[in-house]
Every structure is written in C-alpha cells, then in structure tokens.
C-alpha positions as CSV (number, residue, x, y, z in Angstrom):
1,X,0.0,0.0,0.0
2,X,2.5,2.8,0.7
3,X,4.8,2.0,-2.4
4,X,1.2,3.0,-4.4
5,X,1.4,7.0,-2.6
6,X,2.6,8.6,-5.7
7,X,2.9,12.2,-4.2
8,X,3.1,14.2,-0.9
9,X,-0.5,14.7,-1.0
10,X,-1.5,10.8,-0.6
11,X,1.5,10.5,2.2
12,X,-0.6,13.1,4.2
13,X,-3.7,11.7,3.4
14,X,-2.6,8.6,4.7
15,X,-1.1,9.3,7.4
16,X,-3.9,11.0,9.1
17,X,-6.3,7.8,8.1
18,X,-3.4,5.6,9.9
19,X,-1.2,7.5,12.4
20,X,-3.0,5.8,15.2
21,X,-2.0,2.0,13.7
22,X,1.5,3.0,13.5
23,X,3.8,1.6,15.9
24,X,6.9,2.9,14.1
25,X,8.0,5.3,11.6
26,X,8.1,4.0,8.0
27,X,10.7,4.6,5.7
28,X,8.5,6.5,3.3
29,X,8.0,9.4,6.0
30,X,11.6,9.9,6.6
31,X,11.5,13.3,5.1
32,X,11.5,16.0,7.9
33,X,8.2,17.6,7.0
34,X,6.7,14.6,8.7
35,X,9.1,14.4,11.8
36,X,7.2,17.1,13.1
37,X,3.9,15.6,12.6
38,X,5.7,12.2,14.3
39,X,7.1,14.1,17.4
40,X,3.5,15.9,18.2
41,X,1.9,12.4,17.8
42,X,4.1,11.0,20.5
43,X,3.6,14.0,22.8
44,X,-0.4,13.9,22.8
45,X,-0.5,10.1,22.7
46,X,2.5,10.3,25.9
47,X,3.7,7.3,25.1
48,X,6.4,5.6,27.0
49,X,9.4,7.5,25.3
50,X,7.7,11.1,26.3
51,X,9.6,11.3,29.6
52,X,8.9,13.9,32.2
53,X,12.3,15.0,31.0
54,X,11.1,15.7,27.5
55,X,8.0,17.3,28.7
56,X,9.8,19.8,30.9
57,X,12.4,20.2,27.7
58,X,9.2,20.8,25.6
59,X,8.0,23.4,27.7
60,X,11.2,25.0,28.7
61,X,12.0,25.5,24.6
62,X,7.7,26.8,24.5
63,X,8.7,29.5,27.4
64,X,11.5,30.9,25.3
65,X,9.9,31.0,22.3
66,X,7.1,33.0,24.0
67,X,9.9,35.0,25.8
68,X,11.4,35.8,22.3
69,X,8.3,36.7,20.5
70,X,7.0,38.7,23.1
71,X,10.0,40.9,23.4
72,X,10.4,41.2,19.6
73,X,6.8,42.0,19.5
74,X,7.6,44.9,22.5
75,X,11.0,46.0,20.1
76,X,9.1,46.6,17.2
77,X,6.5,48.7,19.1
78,X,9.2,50.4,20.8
79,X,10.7,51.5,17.2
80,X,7.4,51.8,15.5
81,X,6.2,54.3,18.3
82,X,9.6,56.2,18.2
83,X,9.9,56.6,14.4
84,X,6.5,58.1,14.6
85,X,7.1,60.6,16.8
86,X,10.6,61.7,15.2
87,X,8.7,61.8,11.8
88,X,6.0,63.7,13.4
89,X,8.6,65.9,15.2
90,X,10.1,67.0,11.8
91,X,6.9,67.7,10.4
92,X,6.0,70.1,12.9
93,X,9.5,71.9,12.3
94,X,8.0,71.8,8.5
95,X,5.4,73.3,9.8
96,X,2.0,71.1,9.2
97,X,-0.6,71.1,10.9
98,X,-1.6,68.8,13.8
99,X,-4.2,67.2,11.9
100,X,-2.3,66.8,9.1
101,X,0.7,64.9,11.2
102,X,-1.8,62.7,12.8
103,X,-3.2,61.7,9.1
104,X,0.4,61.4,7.7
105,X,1.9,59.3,11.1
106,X,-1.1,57.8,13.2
107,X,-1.0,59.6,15.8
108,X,-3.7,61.2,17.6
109,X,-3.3,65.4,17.4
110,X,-3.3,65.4,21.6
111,X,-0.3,63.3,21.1
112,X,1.4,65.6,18.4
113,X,0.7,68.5,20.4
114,X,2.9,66.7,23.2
115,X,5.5,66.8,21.2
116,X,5.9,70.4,20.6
C-alpha cells in the first residue's frame, strides 16, 4: 500500500487515516516535513518514550519562544512608536498642521501636540 502513494499529498492523506495504527515510523515518511507531525503524535499520545524529562524540555524550549516573540513584539513597538514621533517631530518643524501629522503618522493630534 505505501509503495502505491505517488505524491506528498496521498502520504498526508494517509497518514492521518493511519497515524494511530502506527507503531513505528516507515521509511517512506523519513523526510523531515513529517518528523514534526511524528514528534507531536508522540507528545499527545504520551507514550512511553515522552519522559517527564522531555516534557519539561518541551516546555522549557515553548517559554522561550514566547519570551522571544513577546520581546520582539515589544522592540518593534518600541521602534514603531519612536519613528512616529521623530517623523512627526520633523513635520512640525515643517510646519503642518496637527491634523495633518496625525493623518500622515497615526498619531492622535493630543499626542502631536505633546511633542511640541
């Protein structure tokens, strides 16, 4: 049967109608766009081989990559927030209006008047 899955679309397809069968990974599925899909079923089954080791691992490696988005998240607001107000402090010195900065930046006018 899995000599007759002619493309990546019938692997998929059959690995969802049979991941639960499976007691080991066949060689067909040795590509590592299904290790993933192996790893996760191993976690939500917990079989034997998920080890209170590996699930502290797992979410150790999840805390860090919310530490890591989070703070890239807060950078990027950071730098968004501060290039708007530079930009909106050199149109003022160009002499627009408040409304006019607040269309052209996003800021609100209370905030642009702040700034003078």
């Amino acid at each position: 049967m899995l000599e007759n899955l002619s493309d990546e679309s019938d692997k998929w397809t059959y690995l969802f109608n049979n991941l639960s069968k499976m007691n080991e990974i066949p060689e067909e599925f040795d590509e590592n766009q299904f290790q993933d899909l192996f790893t996760t079923a191993k976690i939500a089954n917990f079989t034997a081989e998920y080890t209170e080791e590996q699930k502290m691992s797992y979410d150790y490696q999840n805390c860090l990559n919310y530490a890591v988005e989070t703070a890239v998240e807060a950078a990027v607001k950071t730098a968004t927030e501060k290039a708007q107000c530079e930009t909106a402090r050199n149109l003022l010195k160009m002499g627009l209006t408040a409304a006019q900065i607040a269309q052209a930046t996003g800021l609100s006018e209370e905030e642009i008047i702040k700034l003078k």
